[in-house]
C-alpha positions in Angstrom: 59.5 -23.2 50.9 62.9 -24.0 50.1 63.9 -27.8 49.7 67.0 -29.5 49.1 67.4 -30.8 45.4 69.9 -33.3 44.1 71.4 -34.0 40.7 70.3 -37.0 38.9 73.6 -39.3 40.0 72.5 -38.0 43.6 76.3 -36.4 44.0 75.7 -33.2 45.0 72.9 -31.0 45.7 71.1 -27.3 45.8 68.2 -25.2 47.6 65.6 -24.5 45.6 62.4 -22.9 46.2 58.8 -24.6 45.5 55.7 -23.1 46.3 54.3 -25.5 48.8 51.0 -24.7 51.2 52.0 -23.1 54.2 50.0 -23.8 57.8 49.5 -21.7 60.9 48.9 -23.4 64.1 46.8 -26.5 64.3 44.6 -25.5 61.2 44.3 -29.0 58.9 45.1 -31.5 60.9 41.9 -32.9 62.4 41.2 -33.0 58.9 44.3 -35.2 57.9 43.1 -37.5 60.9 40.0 -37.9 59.6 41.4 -38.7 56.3 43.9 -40.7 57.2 41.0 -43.0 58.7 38.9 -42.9 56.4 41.4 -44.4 53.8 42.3 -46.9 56.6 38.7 -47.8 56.9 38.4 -48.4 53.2 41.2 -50.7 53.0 39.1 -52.9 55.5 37.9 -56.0 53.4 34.8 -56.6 56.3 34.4 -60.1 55.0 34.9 -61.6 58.8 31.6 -63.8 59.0 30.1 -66.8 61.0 26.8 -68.9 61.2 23.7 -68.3 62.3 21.0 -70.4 63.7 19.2 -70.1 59.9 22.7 -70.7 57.9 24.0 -73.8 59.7 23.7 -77.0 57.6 22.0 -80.2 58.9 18.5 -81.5 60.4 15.8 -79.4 61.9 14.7 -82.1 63.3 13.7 -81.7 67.6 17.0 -83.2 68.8 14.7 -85.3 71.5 11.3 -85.1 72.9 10.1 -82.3 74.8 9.7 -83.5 78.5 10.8 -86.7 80.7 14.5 -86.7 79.6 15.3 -84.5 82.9 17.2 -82.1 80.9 16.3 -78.6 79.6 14.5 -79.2 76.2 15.9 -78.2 72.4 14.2 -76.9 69.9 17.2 -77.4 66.8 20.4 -78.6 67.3 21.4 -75.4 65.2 21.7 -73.5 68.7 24.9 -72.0 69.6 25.2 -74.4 73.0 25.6 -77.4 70.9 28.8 -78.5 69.3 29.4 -77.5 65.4 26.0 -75.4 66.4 25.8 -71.3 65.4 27.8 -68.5 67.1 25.7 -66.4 69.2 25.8 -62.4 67.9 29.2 -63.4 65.9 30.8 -61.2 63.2 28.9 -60.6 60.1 29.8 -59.3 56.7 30.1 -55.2 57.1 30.9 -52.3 55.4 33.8 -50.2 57.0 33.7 -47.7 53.5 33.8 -43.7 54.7 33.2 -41.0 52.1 36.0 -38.2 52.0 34.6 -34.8 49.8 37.3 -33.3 47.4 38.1 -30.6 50.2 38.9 -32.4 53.0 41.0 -34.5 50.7 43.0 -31.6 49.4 43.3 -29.9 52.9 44.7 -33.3 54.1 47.2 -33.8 51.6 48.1 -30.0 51.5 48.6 -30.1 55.9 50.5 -33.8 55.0 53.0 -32.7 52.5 53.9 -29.3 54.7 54.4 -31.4 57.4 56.5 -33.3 56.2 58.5 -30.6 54.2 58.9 -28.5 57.4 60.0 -31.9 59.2 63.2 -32.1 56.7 61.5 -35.4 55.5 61.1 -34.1 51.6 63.7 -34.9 49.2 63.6 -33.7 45.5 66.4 -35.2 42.8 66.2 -33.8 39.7 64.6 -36.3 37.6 64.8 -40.3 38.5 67.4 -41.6 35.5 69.3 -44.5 35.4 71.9 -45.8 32.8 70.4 -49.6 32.6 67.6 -51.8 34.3 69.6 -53.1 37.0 68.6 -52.7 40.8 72.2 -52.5 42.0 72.5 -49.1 40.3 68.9 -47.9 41.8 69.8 -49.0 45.1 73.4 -46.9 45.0 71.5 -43.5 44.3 69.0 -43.9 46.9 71.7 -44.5 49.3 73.1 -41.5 48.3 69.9 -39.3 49.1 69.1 -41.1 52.2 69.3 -44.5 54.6 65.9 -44.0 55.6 63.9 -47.8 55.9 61.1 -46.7 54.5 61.2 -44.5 51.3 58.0 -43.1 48.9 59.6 -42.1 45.8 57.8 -40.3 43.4 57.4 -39.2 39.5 55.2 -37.8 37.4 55.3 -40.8 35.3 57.9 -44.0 35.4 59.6 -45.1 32.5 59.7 -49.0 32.2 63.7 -48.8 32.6 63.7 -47.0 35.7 60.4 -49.0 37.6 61.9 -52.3 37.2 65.0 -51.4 38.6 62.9 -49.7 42.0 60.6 -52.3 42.0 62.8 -55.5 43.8 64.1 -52.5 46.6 62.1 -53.8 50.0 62.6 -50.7 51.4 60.9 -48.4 48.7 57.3 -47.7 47.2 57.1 -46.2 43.8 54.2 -43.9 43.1 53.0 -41.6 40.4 52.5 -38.1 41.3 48.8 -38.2 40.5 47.7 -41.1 43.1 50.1 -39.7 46.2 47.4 -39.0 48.8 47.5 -37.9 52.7 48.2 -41.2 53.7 50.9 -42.1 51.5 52.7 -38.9 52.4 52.0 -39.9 56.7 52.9 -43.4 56.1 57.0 -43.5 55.0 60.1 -42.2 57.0 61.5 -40.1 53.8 59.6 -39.0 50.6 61.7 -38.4 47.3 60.1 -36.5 44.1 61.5 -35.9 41.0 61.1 -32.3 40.5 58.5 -32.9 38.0 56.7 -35.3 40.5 56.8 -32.6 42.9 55.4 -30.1 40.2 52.2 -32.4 39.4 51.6 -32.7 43.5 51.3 -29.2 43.5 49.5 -28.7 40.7 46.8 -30.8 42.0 47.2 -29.4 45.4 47.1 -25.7 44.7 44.5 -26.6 42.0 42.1 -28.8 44.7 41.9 -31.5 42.0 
């Protein structure tokens, strides 16, 4: 598939063809659903929690006698009818965790990236350089490649000059090529790899790692 690449001062830029997965039809995608949800299950602390009868502190004393007070008789004033007492069937700790096996993983990110691609939503800039650590200068090339409000950028591996001049831009998420998954690749309006970003994806992609 061809993609559009730019020079490293974002200038100008060329076609240039990279073997990314190609789909037919609707195969992949209930598996980049299920994906997708499983990763946003797994970000899902499940640490919501509230009292029981057995966990609320204080007496367990018979709040009053049993008959003659001509109202209905208590047991604990632990029960959820009295005030500061439990919460009937409340939330309780709970794991949200799904497992995802290596295929579907691959199959998701492989269906996520062509999607994208085919969508025009793929950049690729020749390799992500800049003359000093300064944001300002960051900022000016990405405008050059796109206005998009929500930008993944990607490399195979950052060098300390370059990250912390990304890192202050609201608008942009800096990733390494070997933690991109489906989700990341669904989740941003434009995607930018350096060509060698976009090499490593693919490497892992056509390799099922």
């Amino acid at each position: 598939m061809k993609l559009k690449v730019y020079t490293v001062d974002g200038a100008s830029s060329s076609e240039k063809e990279f073997p990314i997965p190609a789909f037919e039809g609707e195969k992949g995608n209930q598996a980049l659903k299920q994906v997708i949800l499983a990763y946003l299950a797994n970000r899902r602390q499940g640490t919501r929690s509230t009292k029981t009868r057995s966990t609320v502190h204080g007496t367990g004393k018979k709040p009053f006698r049993q008959k003659g007070s001509g109202i209905a008789r208590q047991g604990t004033r632990a029960g959820p009818q009295h005030y500061k007492g439990s919460v009937a069937h409340g939330p309780q700790p709970q794991d949200f965790s799904q497992h995802i096996n290596k295929k579907m993983r691959t199959l998701a990110l492989k269906r996520a990236l062509f999607d994208r691609a085919v969508d025009g939503e793929v950049e690729v800039i020749e390799r992500w350089e800049i003359a000093e650590r300064k944001t300002r200068l960051f900022s000016d090339l990405l405008d050059k490649i796109t206005e998009s409000r929500r930008v993944l950028v990607v490399d195979d591996s950052w060098a300390d000059q370059t990250l912390l001049a990304a890192r202050n831009i609201a608008r942009v998420d800096i990733q390494e090529a070997s933690g991109v998954n489906a989700l990341d690749l669904s989740d941003y309006d434009r995607i930018i790899f350096s060509e060698k970003g976009l090499e490593k994806l693919l490497e892992r992609v056509n390799g099922g790692n």
